[in-house]
C-alpha positions as CSV (number, residue, x, y, z in Angstrom):
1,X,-34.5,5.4,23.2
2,X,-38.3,5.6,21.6
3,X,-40.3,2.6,23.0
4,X,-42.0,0.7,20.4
5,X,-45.4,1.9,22.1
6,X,-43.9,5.0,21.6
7,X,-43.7,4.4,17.7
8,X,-46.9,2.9,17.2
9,X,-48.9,5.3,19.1
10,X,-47.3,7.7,16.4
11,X,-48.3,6.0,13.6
12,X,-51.7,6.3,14.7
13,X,-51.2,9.6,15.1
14,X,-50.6,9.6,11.1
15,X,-53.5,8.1,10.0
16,X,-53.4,4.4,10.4
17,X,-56.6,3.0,11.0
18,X,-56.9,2.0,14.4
19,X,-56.8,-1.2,16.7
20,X,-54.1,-2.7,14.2
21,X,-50.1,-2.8,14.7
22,X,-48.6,-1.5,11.4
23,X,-45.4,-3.4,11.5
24,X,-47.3,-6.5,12.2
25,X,-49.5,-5.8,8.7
26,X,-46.1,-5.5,7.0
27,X,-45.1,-8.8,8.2
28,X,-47.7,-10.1,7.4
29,X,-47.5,-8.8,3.9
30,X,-43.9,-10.7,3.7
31,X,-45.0,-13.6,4.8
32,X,-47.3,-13.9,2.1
33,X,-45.1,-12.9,-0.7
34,X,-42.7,-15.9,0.8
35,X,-46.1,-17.9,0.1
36,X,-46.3,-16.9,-3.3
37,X,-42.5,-17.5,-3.8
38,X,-42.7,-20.8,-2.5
39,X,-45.7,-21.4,-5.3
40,X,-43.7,-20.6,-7.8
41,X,-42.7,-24.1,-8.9
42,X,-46.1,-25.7,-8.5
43,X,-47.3,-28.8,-6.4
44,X,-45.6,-30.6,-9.3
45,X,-42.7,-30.9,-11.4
46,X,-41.7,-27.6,-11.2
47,X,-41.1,-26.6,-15.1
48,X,-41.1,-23.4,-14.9
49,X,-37.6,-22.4,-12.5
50,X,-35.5,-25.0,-11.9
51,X,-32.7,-23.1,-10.6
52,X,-34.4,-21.7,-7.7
53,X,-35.9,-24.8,-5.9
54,X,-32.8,-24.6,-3.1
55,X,-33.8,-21.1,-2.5
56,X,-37.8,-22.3,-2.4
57,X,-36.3,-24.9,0.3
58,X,-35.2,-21.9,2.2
59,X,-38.3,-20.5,2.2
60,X,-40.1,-23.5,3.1
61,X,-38.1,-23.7,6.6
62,X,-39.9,-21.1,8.2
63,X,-42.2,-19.2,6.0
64,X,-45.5,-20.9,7.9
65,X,-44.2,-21.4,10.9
66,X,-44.0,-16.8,10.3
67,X,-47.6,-16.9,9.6
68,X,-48.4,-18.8,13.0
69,X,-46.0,-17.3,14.9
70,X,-47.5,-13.0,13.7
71,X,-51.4,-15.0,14.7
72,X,-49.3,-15.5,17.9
73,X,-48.1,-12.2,18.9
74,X,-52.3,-11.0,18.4
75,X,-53.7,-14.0,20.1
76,X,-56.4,-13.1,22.6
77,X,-57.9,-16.0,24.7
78,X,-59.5,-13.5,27.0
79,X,-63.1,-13.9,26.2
80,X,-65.8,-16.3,27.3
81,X,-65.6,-19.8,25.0
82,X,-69.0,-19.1,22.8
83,X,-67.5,-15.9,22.0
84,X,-64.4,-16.7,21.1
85,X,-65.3,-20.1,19.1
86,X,-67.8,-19.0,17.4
87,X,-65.3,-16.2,16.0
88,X,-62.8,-18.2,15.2
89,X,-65.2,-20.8,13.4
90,X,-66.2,-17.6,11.2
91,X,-62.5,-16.4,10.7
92,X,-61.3,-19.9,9.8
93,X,-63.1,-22.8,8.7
94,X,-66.1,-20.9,7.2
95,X,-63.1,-19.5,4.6
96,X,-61.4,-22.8,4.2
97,X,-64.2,-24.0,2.1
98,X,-65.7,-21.2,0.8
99,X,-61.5,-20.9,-0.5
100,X,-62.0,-24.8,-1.7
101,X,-64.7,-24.0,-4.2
102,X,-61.4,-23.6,-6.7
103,X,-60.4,-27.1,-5.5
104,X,-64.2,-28.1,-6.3
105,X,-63.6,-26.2,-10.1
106,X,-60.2,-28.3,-10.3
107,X,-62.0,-31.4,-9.9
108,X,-64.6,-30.1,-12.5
109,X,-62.2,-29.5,-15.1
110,X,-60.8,-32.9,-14.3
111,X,-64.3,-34.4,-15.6
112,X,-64.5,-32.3,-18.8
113,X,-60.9,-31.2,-19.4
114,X,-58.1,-33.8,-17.9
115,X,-55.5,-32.5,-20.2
116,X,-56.3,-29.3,-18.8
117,X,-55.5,-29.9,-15.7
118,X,-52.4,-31.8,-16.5
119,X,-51.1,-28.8,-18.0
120,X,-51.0,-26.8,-15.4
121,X,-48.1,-29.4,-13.7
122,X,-50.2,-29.5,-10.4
123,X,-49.8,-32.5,-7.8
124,X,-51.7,-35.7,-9.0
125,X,-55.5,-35.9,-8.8
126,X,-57.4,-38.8,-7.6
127,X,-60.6,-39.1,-9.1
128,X,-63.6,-36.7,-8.6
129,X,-65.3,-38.3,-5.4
130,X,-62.0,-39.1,-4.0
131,X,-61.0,-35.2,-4.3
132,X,-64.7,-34.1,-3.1
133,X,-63.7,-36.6,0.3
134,X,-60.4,-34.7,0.0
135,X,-62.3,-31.3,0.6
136,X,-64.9,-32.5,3.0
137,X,-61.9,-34.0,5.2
138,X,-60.4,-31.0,5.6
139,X,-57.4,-31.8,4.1
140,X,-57.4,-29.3,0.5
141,X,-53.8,-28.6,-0.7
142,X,-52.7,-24.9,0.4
143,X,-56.0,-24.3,2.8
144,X,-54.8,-26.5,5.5
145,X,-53.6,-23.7,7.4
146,X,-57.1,-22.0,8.3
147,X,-57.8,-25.6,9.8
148,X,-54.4,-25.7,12.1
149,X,-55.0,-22.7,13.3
150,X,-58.3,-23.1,14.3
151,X,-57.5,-26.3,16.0
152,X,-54.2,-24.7,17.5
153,X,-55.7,-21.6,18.9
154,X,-59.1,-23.4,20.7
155,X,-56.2,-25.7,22.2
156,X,-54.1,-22.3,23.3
157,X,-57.4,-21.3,24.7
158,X,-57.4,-24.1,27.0
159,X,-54.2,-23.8,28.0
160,X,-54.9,-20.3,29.0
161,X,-58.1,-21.3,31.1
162,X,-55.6,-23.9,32.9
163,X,-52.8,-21.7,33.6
164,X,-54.1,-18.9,34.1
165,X,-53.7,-18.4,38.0
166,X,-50.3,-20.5,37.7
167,X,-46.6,-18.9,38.8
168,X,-45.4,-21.0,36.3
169,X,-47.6,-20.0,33.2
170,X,-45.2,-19.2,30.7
171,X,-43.0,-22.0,31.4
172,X,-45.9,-24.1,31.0
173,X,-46.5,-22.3,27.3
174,X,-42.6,-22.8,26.6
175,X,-42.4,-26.1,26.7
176,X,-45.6,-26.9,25.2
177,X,-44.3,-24.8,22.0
178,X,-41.2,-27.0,22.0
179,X,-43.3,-29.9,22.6
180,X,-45.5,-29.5,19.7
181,X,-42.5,-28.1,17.6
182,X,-40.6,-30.7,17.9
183,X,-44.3,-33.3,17.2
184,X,-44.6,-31.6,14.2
185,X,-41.2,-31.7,12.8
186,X,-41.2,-35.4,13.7
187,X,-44.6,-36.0,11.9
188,X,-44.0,-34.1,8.8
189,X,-40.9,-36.3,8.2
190,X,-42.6,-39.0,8.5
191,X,-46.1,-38.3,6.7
192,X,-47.7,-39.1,9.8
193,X,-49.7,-36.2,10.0
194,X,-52.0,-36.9,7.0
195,X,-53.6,-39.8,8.9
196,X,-55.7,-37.4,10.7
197,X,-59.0,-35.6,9.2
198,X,-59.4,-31.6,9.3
199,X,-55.6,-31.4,10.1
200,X,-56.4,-32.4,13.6
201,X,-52.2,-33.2,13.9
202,X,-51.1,-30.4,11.5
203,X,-52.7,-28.2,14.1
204,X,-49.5,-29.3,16.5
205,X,-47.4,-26.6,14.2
206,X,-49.8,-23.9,14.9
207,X,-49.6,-24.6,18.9
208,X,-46.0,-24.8,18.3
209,X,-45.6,-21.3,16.6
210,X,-48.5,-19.4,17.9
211,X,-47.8,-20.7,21.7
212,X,-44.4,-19.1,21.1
213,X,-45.7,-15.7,19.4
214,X,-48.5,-15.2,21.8
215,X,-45.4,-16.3,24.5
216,X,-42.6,-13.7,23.5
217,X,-46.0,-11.1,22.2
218,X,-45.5,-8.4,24.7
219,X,-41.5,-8.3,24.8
220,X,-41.5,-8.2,20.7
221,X,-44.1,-5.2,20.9
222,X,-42.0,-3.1,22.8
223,X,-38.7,-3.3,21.3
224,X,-36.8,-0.4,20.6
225,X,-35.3,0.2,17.4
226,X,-31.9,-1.3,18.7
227,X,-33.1,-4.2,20.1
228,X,-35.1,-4.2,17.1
229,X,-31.5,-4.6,15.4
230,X,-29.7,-6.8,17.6
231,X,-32.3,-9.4,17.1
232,X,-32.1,-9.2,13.3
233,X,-28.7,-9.4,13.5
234,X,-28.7,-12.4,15.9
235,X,-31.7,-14.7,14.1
236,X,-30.2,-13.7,10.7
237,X,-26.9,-15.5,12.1
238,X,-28.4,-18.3,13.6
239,X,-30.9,-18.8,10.6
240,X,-28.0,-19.4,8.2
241,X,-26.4,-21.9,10.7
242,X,-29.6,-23.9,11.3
243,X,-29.8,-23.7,7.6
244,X,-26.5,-25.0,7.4
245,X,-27.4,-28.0,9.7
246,X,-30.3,-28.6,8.0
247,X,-29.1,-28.9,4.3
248,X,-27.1,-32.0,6.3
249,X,-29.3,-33.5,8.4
250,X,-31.0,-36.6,6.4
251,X,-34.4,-36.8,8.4
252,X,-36.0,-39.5,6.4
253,X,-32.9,-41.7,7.7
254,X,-32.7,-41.3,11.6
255,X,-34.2,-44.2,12.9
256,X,-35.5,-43.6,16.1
257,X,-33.2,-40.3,16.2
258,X,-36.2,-38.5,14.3
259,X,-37.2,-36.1,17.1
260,X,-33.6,-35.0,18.1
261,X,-33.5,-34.9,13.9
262,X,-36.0,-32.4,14.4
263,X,-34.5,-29.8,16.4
264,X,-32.2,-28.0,13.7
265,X,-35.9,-27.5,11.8
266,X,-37.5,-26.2,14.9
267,X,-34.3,-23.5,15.2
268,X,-34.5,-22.7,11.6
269,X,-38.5,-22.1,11.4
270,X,-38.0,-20.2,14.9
271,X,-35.2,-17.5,13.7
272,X,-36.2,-17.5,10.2
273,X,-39.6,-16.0,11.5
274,X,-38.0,-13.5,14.1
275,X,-35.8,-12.7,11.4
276,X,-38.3,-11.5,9.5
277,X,-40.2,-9.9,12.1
278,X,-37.4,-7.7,12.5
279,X,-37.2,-6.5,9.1
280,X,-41.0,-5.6,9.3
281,X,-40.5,-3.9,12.3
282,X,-37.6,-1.8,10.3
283,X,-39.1,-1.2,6.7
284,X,-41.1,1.7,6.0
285,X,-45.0,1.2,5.4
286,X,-45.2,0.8,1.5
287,X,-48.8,0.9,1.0
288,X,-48.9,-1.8,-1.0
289,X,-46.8,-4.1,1.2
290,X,-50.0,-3.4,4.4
291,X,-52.1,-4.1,2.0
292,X,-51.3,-7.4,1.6
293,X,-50.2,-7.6,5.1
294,X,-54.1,-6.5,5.8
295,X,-55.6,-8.7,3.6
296,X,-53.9,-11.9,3.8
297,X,-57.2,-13.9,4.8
298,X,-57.9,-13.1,0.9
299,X,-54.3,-13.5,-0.5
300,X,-53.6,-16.7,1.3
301,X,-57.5,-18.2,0.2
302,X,-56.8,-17.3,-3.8
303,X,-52.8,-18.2,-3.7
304,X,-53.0,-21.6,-5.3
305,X,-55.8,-19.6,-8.1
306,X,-54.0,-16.8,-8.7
307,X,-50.7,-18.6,-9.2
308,X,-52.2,-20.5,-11.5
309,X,-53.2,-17.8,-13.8
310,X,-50.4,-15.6,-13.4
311,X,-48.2,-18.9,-15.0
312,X,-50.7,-19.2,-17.7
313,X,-50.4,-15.4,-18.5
314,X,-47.1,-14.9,-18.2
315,X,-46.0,-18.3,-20.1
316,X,-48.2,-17.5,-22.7
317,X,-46.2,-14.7,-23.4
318,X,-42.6,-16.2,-23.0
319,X,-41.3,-19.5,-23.9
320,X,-40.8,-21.7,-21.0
321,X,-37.9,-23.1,-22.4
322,X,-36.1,-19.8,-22.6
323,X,-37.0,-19.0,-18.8
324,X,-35.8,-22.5,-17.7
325,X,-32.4,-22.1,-19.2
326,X,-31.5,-19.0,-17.5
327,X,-30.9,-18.5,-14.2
328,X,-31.5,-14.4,-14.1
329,X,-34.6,-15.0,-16.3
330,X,-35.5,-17.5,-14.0
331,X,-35.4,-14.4,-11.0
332,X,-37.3,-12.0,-13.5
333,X,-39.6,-13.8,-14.7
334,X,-40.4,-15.5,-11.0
335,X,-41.1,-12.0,-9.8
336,X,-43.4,-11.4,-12.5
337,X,-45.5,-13.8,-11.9
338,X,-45.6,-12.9,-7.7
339,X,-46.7,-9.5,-9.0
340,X,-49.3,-10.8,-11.5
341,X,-50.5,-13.1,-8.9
342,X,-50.9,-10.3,-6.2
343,X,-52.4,-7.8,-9.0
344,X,-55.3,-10.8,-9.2
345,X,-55.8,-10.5,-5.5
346,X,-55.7,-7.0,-5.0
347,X,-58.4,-7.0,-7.6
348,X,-60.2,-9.4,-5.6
349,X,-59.9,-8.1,-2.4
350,X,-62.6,-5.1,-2.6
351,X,-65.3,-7.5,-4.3
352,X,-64.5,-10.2,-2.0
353,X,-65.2,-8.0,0.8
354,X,-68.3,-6.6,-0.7
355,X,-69.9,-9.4,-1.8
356,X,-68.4,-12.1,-0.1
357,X,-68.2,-10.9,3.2
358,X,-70.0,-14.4,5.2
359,X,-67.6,-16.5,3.3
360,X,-64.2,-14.6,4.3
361,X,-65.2,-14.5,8.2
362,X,-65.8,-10.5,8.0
363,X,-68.8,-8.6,8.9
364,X,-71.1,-6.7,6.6
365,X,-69.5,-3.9,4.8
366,X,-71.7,-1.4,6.6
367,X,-71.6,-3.2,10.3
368,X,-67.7,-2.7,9.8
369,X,-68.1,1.0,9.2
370,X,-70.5,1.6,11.7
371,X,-68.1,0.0,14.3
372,X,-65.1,2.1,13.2
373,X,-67.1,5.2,14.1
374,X,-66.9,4.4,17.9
375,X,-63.2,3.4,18.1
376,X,-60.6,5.8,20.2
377,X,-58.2,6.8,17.4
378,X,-56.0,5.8,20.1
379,X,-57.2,2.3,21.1
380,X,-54.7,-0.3,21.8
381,X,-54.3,-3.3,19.8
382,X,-55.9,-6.4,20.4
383,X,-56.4,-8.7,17.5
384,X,-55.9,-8.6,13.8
């Protein structure tokens, strides 16, 4: 049976560009359709598709834990500190507010335009300084993520330092990940979590998830094809029964139960996101699907933007009403906006990178080329 070394090393042999795992990039590019699909409804009261909030509550049960867990399985902690902070600073908090200056032209159409912004169906507003302290805190709707992970990751590093010359090392990682899982789980029930500034405990789900990627990273990488297949087949299955469970499980009512309340949650977000791992690893490369999957930095950073036009665009076009009284529509129509959203991105993307470069934690367009003139075709992944 063909080793997935085997496989990649072929598709480099094709033309991929180098230093970058191409089922990885499609996962990634799933991951953040799931984020779009999730953003379908809005941070409000969900006008638009009634009918397919229980299928938006699927999503929700593991689609960012998938996000941490893929940072996970290219997590390298090998480098000296400076190095490695001072990347990760670049790559993630640099773009969480250069990514807020649409939060900081919400709040400005707030002062000019209220009904404006009441139109678009979005989560209540506080008032202008109140959001501007929002921003500053760290704690903008739909960016927290970059700040998770950067807290995550510089605690992974740590860990790393610690256990490095341990026998028991990835034991040590395991029940970290469960530890933090099951944290997080416990404080999102609760609301705990928004006590904290610059999502200092929101950062507990990105140890959680990219502890466990980075821990199962090697095995994943060399699956073969059937392996591939029995572990779609066995996460599919137990996704559906932690589902299941979880449907029934009322968390807000446990009592002191709350963390063994959080264990069906921690199951689902773990197999929904090996699920889909194993239907990246599976799907051919649609170009379009990597591309996403490459650029997700950008994708994820305009989400909440691009939503918000493609629902103006599309709405403007077709009744609401009609849309919100059929289910099918409801499917249709849903998708349409996903792909108007992503055709805002993609259009994006290649200015972003031009012109934007110091904001989105890339190097100069011309360092970036220069650089890929001395990689080996052939170089083994490291990072994404």
């Amino acid at each position: 049976m063909e080793s997935r070394t085997q496989i990649e090393s072929s598709v480099y042999a094709q033309g991929t560009p180098p230093r970058r795992i191409l089922w990885i990039d499609i996962a990634k590019g799933i991951a953040m359709l799931l984020v779009f699909y999730g953003h379908l409804g809005g941070a409000g009261d969900n006008p638009w598709f009634p009918n397919l909030t229980s299928s938006i509550w699927v999503v929700y049960l593991f689609h960012m834990p998938l996000f941490f867990m893929l940072s996970g399985l290219t997590f390298n902690p090998n480098k000296d500190f400076r190095t490695f902070f001072i990347s990760r600073f670049k790559r993630l908090v640099i773009p969480y507010f250069f990514f807020s200056i649409y939060a900081l032209g919400k709040i400005l159409l707030l002062i000019v335009a209220p009904s404006v912004v009441q139109g678009f169906h979005a989560g209540a507003m506080g008032t202008p300084l109140s959001e501007i302290g929002v921003i500053l805190l760290g704690n903008t709707n739909g960016l927290w993520f970059f700040l998770a992970l950067f807290w995550g990751e510089l605690f992974l590093y740590g860990v790393n330092m610690l256990t490095k010359q341990s026998t028991h090392r990835h034991l040590t990682l395991a029940l970290i990940a469960l530890i933090a899982g099951v944290a997080w789980f416990a404080m999102s029930f609760l609301g705990t979590y928004k006590y904290a500034p610059f999502q200092l405990l929101h950062a507990t789900e990105a140890i959680a998830f990219v502890g466990l990627g980075w821990l199962l990273s090697h095995k994943i990488k060399m699956f073969s094809k059937q392996a591939t297949l029995y572990m779609l087949a066995g996460s599919t299955a137990l996704f559906i029964i932690f589902d299941v469970v979880c449907r029934h499980t009322e968390t807000h009512d446990v009592g002191g139960w709350i963390l063994l309340a959080s264990l069906p949650y921690l199951c689902a977000a773990v197999f929904g996101s090996l699920m889909t791992i194993a239907i990246a690893q599976l799907l051919p490369s649609w170009h379009w699907l990597t591309y996403i999957g490459r650029n997700t930095m950008i994708f994820y950073g305009l989400n909440g933007l691009s939503m918000a036009i493609a629902r103006k665009v599309v709405f403007m076009v077709i009744p609401v009403s009609l849309v919100a009284a059929h289910i099918v529509l409801q499917i249709i129509i849903g998708l349409l906006v996903i792909a108007v959203a992503c055709l805002v991105c993609t259009v994006a993307t290649p200015i972003l990178n031009r012109w934007c470069w110091w904001g989105i934690g890339t190097s100069r367009p011309h360092a970036k080329l220069l650089s890929a003139k001395h990689v080996a075709p052939d170089a083994a992944d490291s990072s994404h």
